[in-house]
C-alpha atoms as an extended CHARMM CRD file, in Angstrom:
* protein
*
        59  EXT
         1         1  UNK       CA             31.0740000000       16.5260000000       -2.8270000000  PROA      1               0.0000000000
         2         2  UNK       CA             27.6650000000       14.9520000000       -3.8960000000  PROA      2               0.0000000000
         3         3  UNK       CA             26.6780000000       11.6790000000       -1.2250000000  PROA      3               0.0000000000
         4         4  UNK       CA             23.7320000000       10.4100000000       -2.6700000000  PROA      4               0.0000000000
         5         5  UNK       CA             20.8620000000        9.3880000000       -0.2680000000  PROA      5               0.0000000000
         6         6  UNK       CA             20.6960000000        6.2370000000        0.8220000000  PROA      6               0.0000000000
         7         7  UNK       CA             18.8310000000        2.9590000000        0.4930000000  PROA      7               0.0000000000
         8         8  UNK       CA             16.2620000000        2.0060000000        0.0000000000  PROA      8               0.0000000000
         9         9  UNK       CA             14.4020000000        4.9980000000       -0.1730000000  PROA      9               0.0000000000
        10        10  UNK       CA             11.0770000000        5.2080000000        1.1930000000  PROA      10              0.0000000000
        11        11  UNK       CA              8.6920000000        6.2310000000       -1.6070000000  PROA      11              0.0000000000
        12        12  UNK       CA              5.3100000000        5.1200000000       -3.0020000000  PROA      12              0.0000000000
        13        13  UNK       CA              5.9160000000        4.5420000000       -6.3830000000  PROA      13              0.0000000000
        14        14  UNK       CA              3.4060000000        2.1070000000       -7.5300000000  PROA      14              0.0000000000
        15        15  UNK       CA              0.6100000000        4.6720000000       -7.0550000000  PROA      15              0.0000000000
        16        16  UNK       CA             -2.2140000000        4.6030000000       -8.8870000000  PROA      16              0.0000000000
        17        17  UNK       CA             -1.8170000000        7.5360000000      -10.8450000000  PROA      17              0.0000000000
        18        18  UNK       CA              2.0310000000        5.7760000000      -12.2340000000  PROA      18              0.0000000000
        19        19  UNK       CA             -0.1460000000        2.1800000000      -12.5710000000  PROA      19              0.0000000000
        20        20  UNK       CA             -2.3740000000        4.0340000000      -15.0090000000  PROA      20              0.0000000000
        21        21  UNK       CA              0.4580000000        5.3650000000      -16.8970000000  PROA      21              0.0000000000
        22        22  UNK       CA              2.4900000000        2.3930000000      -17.7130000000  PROA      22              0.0000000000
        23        23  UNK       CA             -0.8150000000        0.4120000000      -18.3750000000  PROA      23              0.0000000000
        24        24  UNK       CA             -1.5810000000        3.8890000000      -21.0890000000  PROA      24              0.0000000000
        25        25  UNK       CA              1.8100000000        3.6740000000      -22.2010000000  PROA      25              0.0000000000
        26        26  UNK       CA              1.6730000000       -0.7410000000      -22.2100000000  PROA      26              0.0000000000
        27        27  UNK       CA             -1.2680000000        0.1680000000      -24.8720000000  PROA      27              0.0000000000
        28        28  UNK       CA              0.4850000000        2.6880000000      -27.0620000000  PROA      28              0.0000000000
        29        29  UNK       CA              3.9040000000        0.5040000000      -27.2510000000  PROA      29              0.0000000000
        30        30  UNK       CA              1.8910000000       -2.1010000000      -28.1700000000  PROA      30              0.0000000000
        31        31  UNK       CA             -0.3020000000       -0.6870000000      -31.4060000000  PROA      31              0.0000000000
        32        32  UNK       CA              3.5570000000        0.6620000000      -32.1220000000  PROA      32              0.0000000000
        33        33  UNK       CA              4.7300000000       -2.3390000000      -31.9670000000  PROA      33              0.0000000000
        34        34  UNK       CA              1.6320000000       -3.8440000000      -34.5830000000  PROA      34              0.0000000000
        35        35  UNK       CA              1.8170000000       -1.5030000000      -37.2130000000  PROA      35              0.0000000000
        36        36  UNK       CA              5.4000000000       -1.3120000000      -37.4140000000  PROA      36              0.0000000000
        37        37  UNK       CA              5.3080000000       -5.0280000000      -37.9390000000  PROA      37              0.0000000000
        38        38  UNK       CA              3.3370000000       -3.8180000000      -41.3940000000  PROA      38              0.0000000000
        39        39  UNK       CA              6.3290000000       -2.0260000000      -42.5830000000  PROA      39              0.0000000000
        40        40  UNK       CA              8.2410000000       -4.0610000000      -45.0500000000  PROA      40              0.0000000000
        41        41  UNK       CA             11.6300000000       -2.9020000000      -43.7080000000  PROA      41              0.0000000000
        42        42  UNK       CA             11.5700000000       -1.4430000000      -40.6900000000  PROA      42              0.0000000000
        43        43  UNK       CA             15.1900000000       -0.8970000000      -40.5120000000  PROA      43              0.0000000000
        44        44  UNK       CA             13.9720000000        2.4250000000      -42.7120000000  PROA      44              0.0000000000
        45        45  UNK       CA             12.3010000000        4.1790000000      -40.1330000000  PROA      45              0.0000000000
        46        46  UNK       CA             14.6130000000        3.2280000000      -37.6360000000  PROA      46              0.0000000000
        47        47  UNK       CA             17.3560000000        4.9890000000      -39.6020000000  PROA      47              0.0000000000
        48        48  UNK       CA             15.5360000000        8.0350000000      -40.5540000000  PROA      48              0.0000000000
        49        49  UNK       CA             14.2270000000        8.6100000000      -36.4700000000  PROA      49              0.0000000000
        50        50  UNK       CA             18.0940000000        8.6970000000      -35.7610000000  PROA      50              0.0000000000
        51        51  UNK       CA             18.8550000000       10.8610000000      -38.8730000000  PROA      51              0.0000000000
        52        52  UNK       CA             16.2690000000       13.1620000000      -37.8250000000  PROA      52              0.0000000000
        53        53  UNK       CA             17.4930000000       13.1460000000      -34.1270000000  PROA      53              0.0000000000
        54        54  UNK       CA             21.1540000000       13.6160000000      -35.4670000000  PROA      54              0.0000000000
        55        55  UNK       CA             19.8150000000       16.8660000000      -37.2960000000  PROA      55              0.0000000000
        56        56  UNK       CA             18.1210000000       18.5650000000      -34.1910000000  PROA      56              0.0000000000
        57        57  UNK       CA             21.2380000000       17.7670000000      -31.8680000000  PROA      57              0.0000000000
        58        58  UNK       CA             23.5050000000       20.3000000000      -34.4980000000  PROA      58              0.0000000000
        59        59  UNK       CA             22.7660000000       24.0660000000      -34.1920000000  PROA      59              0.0000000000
């Protein structure tokens, strides 16, 4: 049976490779975030993302 390992685990994970990441990623959610606020009804491209994803998951 699985046994996870236990905690707390002893890894560096606020390197500065991952800090550079989330601050990249910080910056993209963020101009997401601004022009989606132009859209009129956002709701709209929230449903057609999950359509879209709904149409992949089928074979």
């Amino acid at each position: 049976m699985w046994q996870p390992t236990e905690l707390p685990v002893n890894i560096e994970v606020e390197t500065k490779a991952v800090l550079k990441q989330a601050t990249t990623a910080h910056r993209y959610l963020a101009e997401l975030k601004g022009v989606a606020a132009t859209i009129p009804n956002e709701q709209i491209l929230i449903n057609t993302l999950t359509l879209q994803e709904a149409r992949e998951v089928r074979p």
